[in-house]
N, C-alpha and C positions, 0 to 999 in steps of 0.2 A: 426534371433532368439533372444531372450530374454535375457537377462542376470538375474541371481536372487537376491535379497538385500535380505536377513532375517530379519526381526525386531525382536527378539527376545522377546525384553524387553513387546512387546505389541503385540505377537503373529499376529504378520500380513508380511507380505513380498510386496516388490516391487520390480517388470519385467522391466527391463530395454534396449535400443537397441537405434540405430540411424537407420534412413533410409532417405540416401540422405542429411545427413548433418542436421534434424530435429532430436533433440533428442527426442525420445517417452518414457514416462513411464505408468505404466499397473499397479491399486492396484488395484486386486480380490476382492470380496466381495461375496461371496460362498452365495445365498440365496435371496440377495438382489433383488426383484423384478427393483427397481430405479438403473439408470445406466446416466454417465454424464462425459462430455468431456468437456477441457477449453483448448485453444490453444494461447498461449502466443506471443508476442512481447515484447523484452525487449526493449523498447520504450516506455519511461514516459515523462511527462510535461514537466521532466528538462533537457531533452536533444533535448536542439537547437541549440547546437552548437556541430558539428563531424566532423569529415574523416572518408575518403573510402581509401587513400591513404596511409597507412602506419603515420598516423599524420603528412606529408609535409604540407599539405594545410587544412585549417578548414572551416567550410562554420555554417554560423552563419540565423536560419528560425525562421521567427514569431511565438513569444509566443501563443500555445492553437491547435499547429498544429501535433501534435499525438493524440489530443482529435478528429481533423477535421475530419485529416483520421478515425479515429472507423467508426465514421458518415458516410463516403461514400464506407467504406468496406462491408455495406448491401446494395449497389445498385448494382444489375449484371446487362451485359450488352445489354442482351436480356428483359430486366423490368421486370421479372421477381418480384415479390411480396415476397422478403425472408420470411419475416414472415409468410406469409398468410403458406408458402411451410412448414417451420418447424412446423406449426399448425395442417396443413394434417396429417403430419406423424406425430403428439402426442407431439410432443417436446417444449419447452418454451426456448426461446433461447434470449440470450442478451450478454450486452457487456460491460466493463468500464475500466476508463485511469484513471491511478494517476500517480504519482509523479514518477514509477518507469518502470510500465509495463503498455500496451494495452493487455485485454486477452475477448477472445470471447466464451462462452460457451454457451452450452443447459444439460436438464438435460429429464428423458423420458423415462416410461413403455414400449414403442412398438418403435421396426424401429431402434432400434440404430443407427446399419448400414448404414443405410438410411440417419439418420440424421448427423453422422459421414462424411458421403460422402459430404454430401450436405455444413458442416463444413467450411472440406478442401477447398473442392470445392470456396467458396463465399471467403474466406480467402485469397485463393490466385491469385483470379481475381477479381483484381482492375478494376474500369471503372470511371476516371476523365476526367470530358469533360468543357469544359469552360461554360456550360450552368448548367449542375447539381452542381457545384462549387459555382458557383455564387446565386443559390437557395437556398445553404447549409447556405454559410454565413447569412441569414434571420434568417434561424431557430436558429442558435448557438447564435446570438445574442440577441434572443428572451429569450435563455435560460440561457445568462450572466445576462440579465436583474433580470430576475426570480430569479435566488439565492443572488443579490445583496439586494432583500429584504428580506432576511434571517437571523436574530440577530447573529447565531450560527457561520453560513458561515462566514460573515461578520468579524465577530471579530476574528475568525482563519486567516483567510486571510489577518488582519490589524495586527496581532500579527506575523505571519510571515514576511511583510515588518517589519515593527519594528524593528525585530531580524537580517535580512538578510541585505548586503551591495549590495550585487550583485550573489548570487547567483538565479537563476532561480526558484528555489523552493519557492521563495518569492511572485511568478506573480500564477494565479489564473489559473488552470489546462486548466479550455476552455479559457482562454486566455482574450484580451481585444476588442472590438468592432475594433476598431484600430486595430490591431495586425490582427485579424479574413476578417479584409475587406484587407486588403494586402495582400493575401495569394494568389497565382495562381497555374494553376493545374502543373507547374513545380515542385514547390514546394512540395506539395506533390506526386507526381511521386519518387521525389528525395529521400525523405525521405521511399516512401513503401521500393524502391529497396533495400536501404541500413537493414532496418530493421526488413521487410517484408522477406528476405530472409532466409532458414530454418537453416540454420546456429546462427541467433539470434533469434529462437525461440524456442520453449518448449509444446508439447504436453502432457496431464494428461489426463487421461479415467479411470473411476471407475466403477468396478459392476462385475455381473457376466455371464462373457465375454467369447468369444472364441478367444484368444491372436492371432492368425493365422491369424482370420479373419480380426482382426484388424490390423493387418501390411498389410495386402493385401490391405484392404479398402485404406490406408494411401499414400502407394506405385502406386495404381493407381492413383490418383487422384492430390499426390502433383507435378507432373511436372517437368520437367529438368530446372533448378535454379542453376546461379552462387555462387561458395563459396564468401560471401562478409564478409569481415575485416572490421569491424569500432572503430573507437579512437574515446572515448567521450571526450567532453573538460572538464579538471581538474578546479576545481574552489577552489580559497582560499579565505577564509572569519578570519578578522578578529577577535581575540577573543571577542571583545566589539559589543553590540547589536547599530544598526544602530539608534535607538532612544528607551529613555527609559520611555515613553510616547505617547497614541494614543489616541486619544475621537473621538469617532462615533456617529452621531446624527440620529435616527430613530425611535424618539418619542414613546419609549417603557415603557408601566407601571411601568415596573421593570428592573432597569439596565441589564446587560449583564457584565462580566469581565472576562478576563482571563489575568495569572500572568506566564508567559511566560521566558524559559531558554531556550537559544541558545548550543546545548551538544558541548565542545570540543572536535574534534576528539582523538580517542587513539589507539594504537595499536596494541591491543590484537585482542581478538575472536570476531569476530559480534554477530554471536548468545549468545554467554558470555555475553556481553554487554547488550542484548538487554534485555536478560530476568534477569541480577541482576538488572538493571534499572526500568523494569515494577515491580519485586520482591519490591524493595525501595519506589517505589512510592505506591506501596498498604501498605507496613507495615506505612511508614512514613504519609499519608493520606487517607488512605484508610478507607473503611466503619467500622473496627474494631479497627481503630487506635486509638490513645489516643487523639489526637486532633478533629480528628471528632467527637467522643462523649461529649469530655470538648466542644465545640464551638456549637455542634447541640442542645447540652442542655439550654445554655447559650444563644441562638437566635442569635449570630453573622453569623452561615450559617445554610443551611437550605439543603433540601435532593435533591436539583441539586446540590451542589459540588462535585467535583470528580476532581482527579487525573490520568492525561494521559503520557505514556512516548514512544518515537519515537526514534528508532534507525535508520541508512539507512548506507551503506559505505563513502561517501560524507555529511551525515549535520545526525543534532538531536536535537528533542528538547521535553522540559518537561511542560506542562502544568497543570495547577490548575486553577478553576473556575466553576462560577454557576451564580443564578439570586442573585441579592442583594439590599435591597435601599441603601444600603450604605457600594460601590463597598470598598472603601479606608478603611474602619474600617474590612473591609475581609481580605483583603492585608496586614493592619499592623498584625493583629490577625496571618497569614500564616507568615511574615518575622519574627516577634517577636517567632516563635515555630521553625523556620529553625534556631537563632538566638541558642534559648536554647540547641536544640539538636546539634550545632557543639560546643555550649561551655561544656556538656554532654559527658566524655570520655565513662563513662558506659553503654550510651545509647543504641547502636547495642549488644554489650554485655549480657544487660539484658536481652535482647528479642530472644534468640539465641532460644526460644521454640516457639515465633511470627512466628519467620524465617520458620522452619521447620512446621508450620502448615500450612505457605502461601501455600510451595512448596506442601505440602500433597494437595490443593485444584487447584493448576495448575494445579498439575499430574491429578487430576480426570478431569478437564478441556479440557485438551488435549486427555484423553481417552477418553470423551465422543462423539471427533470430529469423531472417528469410525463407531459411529452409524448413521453416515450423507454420504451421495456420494459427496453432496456438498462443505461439509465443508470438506472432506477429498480431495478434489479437489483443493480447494482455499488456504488448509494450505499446501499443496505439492508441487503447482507452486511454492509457497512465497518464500518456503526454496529453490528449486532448484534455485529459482534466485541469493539466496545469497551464491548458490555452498553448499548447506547441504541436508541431505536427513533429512525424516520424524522422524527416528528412534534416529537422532544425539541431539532431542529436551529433550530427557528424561534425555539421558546421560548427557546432558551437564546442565541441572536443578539441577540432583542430584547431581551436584562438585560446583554449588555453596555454598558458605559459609558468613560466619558473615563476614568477612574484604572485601569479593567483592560488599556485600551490602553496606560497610561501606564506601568503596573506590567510590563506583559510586557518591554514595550521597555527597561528598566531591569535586567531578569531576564535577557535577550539578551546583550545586545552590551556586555563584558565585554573584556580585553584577552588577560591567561592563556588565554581558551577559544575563541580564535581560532584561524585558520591561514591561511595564502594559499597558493595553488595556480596555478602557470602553465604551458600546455601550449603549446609552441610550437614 
């Protein structure tokens, strides 16, 4: 049975329940023709190094080998043609790995059930054989190739070695050619068991459902599975960026930059954090800020600049950047205005009606993910993974204030935990 979560703030509710150690959750959508499931692994990029064992022993796998596995989580063992199957039955199904999670969805007018079953099913039958393994590595390195030609990639991926000493979130999610040709089907065995198993994963289903149906579907199909413990390995990073300096050559018209902070860890709220941070980085350069307008007027940048900010429990970091001929007169322009606003006591201050408009256009932001199955799918795992529900977004929006804006931005931008990065 279900459990209920009310959302009050946003008239919606989410059904909650375990089965077999797989947490499920259930957001209705009364109406909704489109209906869509995402079945999570919390298993990202950066975890190569774990225990099974209570942390006695840690066992350290080649960078890019949670991306491997996704890859050979659509081969069953009968050859089966997953896609062609989720095509039959109406469904569009795909899958992707970052830094934190593996999560597999489909989304689909007809057959839910169907494609639900079908889901589970491919999910949690693995089939590594020393022969399809060894096939896999071609394609992954075909497609390490392909985004190394990418100005955007590129220079995130150079901006995070930069900033990174040794944390894992610095190496490139599919990993290195190296790294991808080293991998055996041990290895990933090793890794499905530990992560694969329903204990570290997270079921979402959107739409409008028959919830009964749907644990039956779930309960057939996911199979008697050990409860697996895993310790991730803890990583310390220095406050100072690894180098505060990168140039990348790939003969581009127009440079490429980004002006990169490495976040110190803190100890409050994640979600706290996460959203006074993106809050700072829109008032402080955002499309309405004061600097965007003085600089976009003035031709110093131009309408690619933008401002990104990243939170995670383990690392964070805050990006600025766009195209420029002349990366370095961007940079000083952005440090000479970080420069003004910490020597500006009244700055956060005066904007406290800034503030308060940003949050008025989040909130609408975040209401509008309602009217998606999808995007209410993808914003629901995110937060179950960092232990919060959907409804905790609002609340926790509306308590921020002028001094947590003021505080993050003070927490940020830093000089030691810089870098700059130009791809040109």
């Amino acid at each position: 049975m279900f459990q209920t979560i009310d959302l009050d703030l946003i008239d919606e509710r989410i059904l909650y329940t375990e089965i077999r150690n797989l947490k499920v959750y259930y957001i209705p959508k009364k109406g909704f023709a489109k209906s869509y499931a995402m079945l999570t692994s919390d298993f990202g990029s950066k975890d190569v190094e774990f225990s099974v064992d209570g942390g006695e022993t840690f066992r350290r796998y080649p960078e890019g080998i949670a991306h491997f596995l996704e890859h050979k989580v659509f081969e069953m063992p009968d050859g089966e043609n997953i896609f062609n199957r989720f095509t039959e039955l109406g469904a569009s199904v795909n899958a992707f790995t970052n830094n934190r999670q593996t999560s597999y969805y489909f989304s689909t007018t007809d057959n839910f059930y169907e494609n639900l079953e079908l889901l589970v099913k491919m999910v949690m039958t693995p089939h590594l054989t020393e022969e399809n393994v060894e096939k896999e590595k071609g394609i992954i390195a075909e497609e390490i190739a392909m985004y190394d030609d990418n100005p955007a990639f590129r220079g995130y991926l150079e901006a995070m070695k930069a900033l990174y000493h040794n944390h894992p979130v610095r190496e490139d999610i599919a990993g290195t050619k190296e790294s991808i040709y080293s991998l055996v089907p041990s290895d990933l065995q090793e890794c499905y068991d530990a992560f694969y198993d329903p204990s570290n994963m997270v079921l979402v289903v959107v739409g409008d459902l028959d919830e009964e149906r749907v644990l039956s579907v779930v309960d057939d199909n996911l199979g008697d599975r050990k409860l697996v413990r895993v310790t991730k390995k803890s990583w310390t990073e220095p406050y100072e960026s690894k180098k505060s300096e990168a140039y990348v050559s790939m003969s581009l018209q127009v440079p490429n930059y980004i002006l990169a902070w490495k976040v110190p860890p803190g100890s409050g709220d994640l979600m706290k954090d996460t959203i006074a941070g993106s809050l700072m980085a829109k008032l402080v350069f955002g499309k309405s800020s004061t600097f965007y307008e003085e600089h976009l007027a003035d031709g110093i940048i131009n309408d690619s600049f933008s401002a990104e900010f990243n939170l995670e429990k383990d690392h964070g970091e805050m990006f600025i950047g766009g195209e420029s001929k002349n990366p370095e007169k961007d940079r000083d322009a952005i440090l000479e205005y970080i420069g003004r606003v910490k020597q500006d006591p009244e700055f956060f201050k005066s904007r406290s009606l800034e503030i308060e408009l940003i949050k008025k256009s989040m909130t609408g932001q975040f209401m509008n993910i309602f009217n998606s199955v999808d995007s209410i799918g993808i914003t629901a795992t995110g937060n179950i993974l960092r232990g919060k529900n959907l409804h905790e977004y609002i609340l926790t929006l509306r308590s921020i204030n002028q001094s947590d804006v003021e505080n993050m931005f003070k927490r940020v931008f830093g000089v030691e935990n810089r870098a700059f990065v130009v791809i040109k």
